[in-house]
C-alpha positions in Angstrom: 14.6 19.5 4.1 11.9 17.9 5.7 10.8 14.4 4.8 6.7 14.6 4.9 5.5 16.4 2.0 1.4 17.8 1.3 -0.1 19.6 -1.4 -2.1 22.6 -1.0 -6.0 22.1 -1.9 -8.5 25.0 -2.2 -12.0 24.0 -0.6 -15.0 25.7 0.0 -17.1 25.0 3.1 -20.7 24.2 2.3 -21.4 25.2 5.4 -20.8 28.5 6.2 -19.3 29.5 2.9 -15.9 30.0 4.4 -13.0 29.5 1.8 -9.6 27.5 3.1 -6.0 25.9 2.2 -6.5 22.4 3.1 -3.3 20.1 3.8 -3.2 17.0 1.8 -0.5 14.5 3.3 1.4 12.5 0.4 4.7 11.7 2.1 4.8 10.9 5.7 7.9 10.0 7.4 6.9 8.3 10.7 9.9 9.6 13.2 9.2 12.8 11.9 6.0 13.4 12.4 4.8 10.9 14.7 1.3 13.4 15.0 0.6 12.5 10.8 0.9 8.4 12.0 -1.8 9.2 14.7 -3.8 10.4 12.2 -3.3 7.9 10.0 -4.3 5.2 12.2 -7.4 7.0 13.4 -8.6 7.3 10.1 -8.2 11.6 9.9 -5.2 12.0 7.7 -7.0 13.3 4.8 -9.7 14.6 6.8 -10.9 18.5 5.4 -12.3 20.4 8.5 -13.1 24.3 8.1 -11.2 26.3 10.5 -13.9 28.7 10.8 -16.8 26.5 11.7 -14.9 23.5 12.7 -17.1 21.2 10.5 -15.7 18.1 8.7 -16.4 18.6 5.3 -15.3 15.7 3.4 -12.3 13.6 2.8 -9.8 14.0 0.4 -9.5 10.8 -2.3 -5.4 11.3 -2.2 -1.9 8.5 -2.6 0.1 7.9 0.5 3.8 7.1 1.2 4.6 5.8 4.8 8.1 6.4 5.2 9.5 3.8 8.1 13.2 4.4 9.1 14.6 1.3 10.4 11.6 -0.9 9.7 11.0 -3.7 7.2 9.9 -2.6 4.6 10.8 1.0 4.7 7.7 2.1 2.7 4.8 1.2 2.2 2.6 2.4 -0.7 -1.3 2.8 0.0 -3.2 4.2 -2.9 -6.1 6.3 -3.4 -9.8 5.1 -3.1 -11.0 5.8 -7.1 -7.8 5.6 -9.1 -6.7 2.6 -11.6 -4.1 0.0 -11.1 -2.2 1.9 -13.9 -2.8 5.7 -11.8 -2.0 3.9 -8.3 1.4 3.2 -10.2 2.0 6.4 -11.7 1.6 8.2 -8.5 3.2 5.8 -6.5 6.2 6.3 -8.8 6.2 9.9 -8.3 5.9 9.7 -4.2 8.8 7.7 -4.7 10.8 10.1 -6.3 10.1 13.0 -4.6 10.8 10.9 -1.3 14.0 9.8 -2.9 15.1 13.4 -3.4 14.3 14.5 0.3 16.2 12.3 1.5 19.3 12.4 -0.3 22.2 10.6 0.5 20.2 8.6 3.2 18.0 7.3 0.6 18.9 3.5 -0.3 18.0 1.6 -3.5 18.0 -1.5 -1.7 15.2 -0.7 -0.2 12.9 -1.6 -3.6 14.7 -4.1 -4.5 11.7 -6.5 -3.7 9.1 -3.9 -4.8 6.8 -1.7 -3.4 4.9 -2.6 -0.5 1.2 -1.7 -1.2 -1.4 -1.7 1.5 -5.1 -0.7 1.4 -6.3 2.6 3.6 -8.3 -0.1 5.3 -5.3 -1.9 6.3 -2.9 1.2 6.9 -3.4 1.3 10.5 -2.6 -2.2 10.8 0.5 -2.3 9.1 1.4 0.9 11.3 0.1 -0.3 14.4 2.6 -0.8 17.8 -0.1 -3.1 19.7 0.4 -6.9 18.1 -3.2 -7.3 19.2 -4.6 -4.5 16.9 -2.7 -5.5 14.2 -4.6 -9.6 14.5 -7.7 -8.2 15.1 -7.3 -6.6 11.4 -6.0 -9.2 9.7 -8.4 -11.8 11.0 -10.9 -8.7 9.7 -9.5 -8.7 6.5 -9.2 -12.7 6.1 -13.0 -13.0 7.0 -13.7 -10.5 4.2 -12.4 -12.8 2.0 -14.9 -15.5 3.4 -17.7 -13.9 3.1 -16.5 -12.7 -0.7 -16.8 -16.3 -2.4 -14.9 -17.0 -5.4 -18.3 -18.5 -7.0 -20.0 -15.6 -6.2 -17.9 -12.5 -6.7 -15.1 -13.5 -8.3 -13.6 -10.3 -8.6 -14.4 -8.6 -5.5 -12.6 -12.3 -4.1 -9.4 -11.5 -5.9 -9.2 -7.8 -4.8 -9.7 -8.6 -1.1 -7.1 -11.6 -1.3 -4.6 -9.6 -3.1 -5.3 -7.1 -0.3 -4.7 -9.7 2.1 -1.8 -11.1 0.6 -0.4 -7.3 0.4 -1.2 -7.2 4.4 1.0 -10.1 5.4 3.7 -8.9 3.5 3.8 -5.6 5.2 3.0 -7.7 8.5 5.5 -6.4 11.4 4.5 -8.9 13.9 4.9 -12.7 13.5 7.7 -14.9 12.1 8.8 -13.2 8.8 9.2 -16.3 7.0 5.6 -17.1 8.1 4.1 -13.9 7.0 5.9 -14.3 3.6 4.5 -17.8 3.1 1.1 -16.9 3.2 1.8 -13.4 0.9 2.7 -16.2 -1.7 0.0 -18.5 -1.2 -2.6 -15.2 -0.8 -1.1 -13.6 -4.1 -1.3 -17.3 -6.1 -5.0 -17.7 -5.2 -5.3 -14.1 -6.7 -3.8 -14.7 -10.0 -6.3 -17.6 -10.2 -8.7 -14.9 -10.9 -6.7 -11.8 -12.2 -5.5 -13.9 -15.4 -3.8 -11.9 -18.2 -6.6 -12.4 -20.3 -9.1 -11.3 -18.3 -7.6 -8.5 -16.4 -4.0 -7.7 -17.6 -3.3 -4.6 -15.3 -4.1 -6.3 -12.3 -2.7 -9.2 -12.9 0.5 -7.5 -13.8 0.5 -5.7 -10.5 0.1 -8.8 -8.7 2.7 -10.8 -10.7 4.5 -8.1 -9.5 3.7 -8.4 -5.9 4.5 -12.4 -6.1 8.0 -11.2 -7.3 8.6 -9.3 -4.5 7.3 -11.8 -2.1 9.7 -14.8 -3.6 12.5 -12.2 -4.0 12.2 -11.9 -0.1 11.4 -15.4 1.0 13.0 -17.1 3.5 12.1 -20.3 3.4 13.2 -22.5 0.3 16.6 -22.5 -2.0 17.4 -19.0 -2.0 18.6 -19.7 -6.0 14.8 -21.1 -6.6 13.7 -18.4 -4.8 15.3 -15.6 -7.5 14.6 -17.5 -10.2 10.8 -17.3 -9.6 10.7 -13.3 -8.6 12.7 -13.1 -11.9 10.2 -14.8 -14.1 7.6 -13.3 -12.4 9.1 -10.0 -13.0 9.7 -10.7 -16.5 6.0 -11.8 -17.2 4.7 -8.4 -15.9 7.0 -6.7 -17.6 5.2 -7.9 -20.7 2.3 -5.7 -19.7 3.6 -3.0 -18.0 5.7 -1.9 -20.9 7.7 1.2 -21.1 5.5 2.4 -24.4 
């Protein structure tokens, strides 16, 4: 069984009228179809193009699960463009699943044992890219985003961009690990000052969840300390994101 996975959509080309089965990528295993990651990183994955007329009609809005054999992390979630933090869950959840059962016995539970990585689309290419270069240039992008998007000013906008970034230096393949995992922490902390419980429980749970993963993975620090954070970080999302 093959690993990638898409889902049929029916579109209509405003164009010439022509009427087509577009390909919507969910799953994409990266040694399996090394063409989907190209795509991915040139920004065409979701791309709808009419094969009569050739014309790029739109893009479709649509999860994605990056499946990375002998990488850390394995996966990386990146959600859809106008979902919820609540909907980016559920369908991560599902990806996972249905990932899970194409691969079988290959699949390893370890693997989410510090959570799901989530990256922005933005970012995707980033996290994917081979060039060390490439993958500074974004980064440094996505850190002078958060710059420009003042706390005092846009307070929320602020917290999504440095959860974002935090999400981006967990992911991060090039650079000391223990480096990359130390500013995840501080980035993710910084967001919480914003995304309180009070104000915005569902992304603050997400993020508490993010922090878990990050001090489940540290490196640096007492390993012990270290658990004993991600677990009361896990607990106090679990508080919102209740089974009910």
């Amino acid at each position: 069984m093959a690993h990638s996975l898409a889902k049929s959509l029916n579109v209509t080309c405003p164009e010439c009228g022509h009427a087509f089965e577009a390909a919507v990528w969910l799953i994409v295993d990266c040694s399996e179809r090394p063409d989907l990651v190209e795509r991915i990183q040139d920004g065409t994955l979701h791309e709808l193009s009419c094969p009569a007329c050739d014309k790029v009609v739109g893009q479709a809005d649509a999860p994605l699960l990056v499946y990375r054999s002998g990488q850390v992390p394995p996966i990386l979630s990146s959600p859809a463009q106008g979902t919820t933090a609540e909907q980016d869950q559920e369908q991560a959840a599902g990806l996972v699943g249905l990932l899970r059962e194409r691969l079988g016995e290959d699949w390893q539970d370890e693997w989410l044992a510090q959570g799901l990585p989530g990256v922005q689309r933005a970012m995707l290419p980033a996290a994917l890219s081979a060039v060390p270069q490439a993958a500074l240039r974004e980064m440094q992008a996505q850190a002078r985003e958060v710059e420009v998007l003042t706390r005092a000013a846009r307070p929320v906008e602020w917290a999504t961009a440095m959860n974002d970034l935090a999400n981006a230096y967990y992911a991060r393949i090039q650079g000391e690990r223990a480096e990359n995992l130390e500013a995840a922490i501080e980035a993710y902390q910084q967001a919480l000052e914003v995304r309180t419980r009070a104000a915005r429980p569902v992304e603050w749970a997400a993020t508490m969840n993010n922090l878990a993963a990050a001090y489940y993975a540290r490196i640096q620090g007492e390993r012990a300390e270290n658990l004993e954070a991600a677990i009361e970080a896990y607990q106090q999302a679990l508080e919102v994101r209740t089974r009910a």
